[in-house]
MARMARFI-26254 format. One line per 5 residues: their letters; for each residue x negated, y negated, z negated of C-alpha. Coordinates in steps of 0.1 Angstrom, whole numbers, plus 5000, padded with zeros to 4 digits. Layout:
REM MARMARFI-26254
a = X/Y/Z  ...
***
This chain:
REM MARMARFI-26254
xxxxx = 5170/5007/4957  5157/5040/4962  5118/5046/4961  5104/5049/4997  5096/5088/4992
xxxxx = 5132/5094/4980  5146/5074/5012  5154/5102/5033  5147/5098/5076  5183/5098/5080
xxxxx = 5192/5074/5056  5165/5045/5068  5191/5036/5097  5216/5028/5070  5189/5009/5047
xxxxx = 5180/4990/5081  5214/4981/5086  5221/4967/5053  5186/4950/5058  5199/4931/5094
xxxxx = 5174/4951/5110  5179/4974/5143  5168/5012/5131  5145/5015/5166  5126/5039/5175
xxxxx = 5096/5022/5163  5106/5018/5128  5117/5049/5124  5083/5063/5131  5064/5041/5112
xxxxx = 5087/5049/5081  5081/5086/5087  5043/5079/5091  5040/5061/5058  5070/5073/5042
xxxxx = 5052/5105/5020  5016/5087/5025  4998/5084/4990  4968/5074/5001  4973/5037/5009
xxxxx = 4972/5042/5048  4961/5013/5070  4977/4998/5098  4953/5016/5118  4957/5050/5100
xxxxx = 5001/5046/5103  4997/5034/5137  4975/5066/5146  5004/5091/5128  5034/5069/5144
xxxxx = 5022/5064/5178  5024/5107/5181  5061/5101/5181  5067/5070/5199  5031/5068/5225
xxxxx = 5040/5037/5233  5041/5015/5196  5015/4993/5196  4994/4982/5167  5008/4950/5168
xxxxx = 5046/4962/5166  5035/4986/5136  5018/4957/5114  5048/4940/5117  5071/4965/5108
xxxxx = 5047/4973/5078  5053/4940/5070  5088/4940/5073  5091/4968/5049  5072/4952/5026
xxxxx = 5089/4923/5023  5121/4942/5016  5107/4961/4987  5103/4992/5001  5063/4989/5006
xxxxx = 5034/4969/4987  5008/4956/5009  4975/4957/4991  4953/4928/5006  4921/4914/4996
xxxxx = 4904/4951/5006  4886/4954/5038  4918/4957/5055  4953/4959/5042  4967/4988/5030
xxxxx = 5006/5000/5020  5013/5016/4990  5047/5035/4983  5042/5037/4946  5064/5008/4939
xxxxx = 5064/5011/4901  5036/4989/4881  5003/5012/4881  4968/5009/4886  4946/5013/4916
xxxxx = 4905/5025/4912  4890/5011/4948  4856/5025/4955  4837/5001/4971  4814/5025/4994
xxxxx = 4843/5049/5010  4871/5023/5002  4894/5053/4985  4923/5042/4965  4936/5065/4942
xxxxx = 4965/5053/4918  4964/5056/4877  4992/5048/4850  4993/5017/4836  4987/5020/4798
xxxxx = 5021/5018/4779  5029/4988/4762  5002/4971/4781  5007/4932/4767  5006/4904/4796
xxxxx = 4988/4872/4793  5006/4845/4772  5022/4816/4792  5032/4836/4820  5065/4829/4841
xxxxx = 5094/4848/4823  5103/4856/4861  5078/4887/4875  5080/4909/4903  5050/4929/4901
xxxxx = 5019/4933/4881  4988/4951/4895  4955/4962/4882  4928/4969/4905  4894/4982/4889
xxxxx = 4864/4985/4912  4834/5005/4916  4819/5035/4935  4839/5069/4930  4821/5102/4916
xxxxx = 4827/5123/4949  4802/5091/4963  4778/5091/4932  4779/5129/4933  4764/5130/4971
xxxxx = 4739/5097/4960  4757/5067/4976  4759/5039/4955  4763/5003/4960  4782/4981/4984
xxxxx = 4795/4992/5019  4782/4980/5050  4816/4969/5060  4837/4949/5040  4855/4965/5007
xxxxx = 4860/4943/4975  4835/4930/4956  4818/4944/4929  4828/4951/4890  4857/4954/4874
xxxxx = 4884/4929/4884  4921/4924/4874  4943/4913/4894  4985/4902/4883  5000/4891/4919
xxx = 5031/4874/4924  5060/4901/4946  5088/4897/4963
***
């Protein structure tokens, strides 16, 4: 299967087809909302870009097409944030979280990285989430936890099971 950012607008109707899904309106504009996104968009942040399209998408109908799309490989939802967030690198890399403006940027996993003994000989996707506060938030003096939600502190690694 192609990469999201290499599926081309006019060939998602053919990729919902072979999917049993109707190419509506409404995915087609939350594809082309999150299609070129790198930075990890919410459902709130797709919804906002789709919804100039199509006014009358609802949040609702956009989460579950997000959804959709992940579960057919062509999106990775990123949960245990403040919110979820869809990711179209679908490759194995890492993601740096900063936990006072909640930026994710992506980073390369290290080649040859070696993965825990005893694990299932079946895997679907490995994921490495480091957290901590970014420099552009240290540079202007905010440091520490958000108000809101974001994931909790230190360094954590996280392997996930995918579809």
């Amino acid at each position: 299967m192609k990469k999201t950012e290499e599926l081309t607008t006019g060939e998602f109707p053919a990729f919902c087809r072979a999917h049993g899904l109707k190419c509506t309106a409404q995915r087609v504009a939350v594809f082309t909302a999150v299609r070129r996104s790198r930075n990890h968009p919410s459902v709130d942040e797709v919804w906002e870009r789709a919804k100039r399209s199509v006014p009358t998408l609802t949040r609702t109908s956009v989460y579950r097409i997000l959804n959709e799309l992940s579960e057919l490989g062509l999106l990775t939802r990123l949960d245990a944030l403040s919110a979820a967030r869809y990711d179209t690198c679908l490759g194995p890399h890492a993601h740096f979280i900063c936990e006072v403006c909640g930026a994710i940027v992506d980073y390369p996993l290290p080649s040859g990285l070696n993965l825990p003994a005893g694990m299932p000989a079946e895997r679907h996707h490995l994921e490495l989430r480091v957290s901590g506060v970014c420099d552009r938030c240290r540079r202007n003096g905010r440091t520490g936890r958000p108000v809101t939600g974001g994931s909790p502190s230190g360094d954590r690694l996280f392997f996930m099971s995918m579809k």
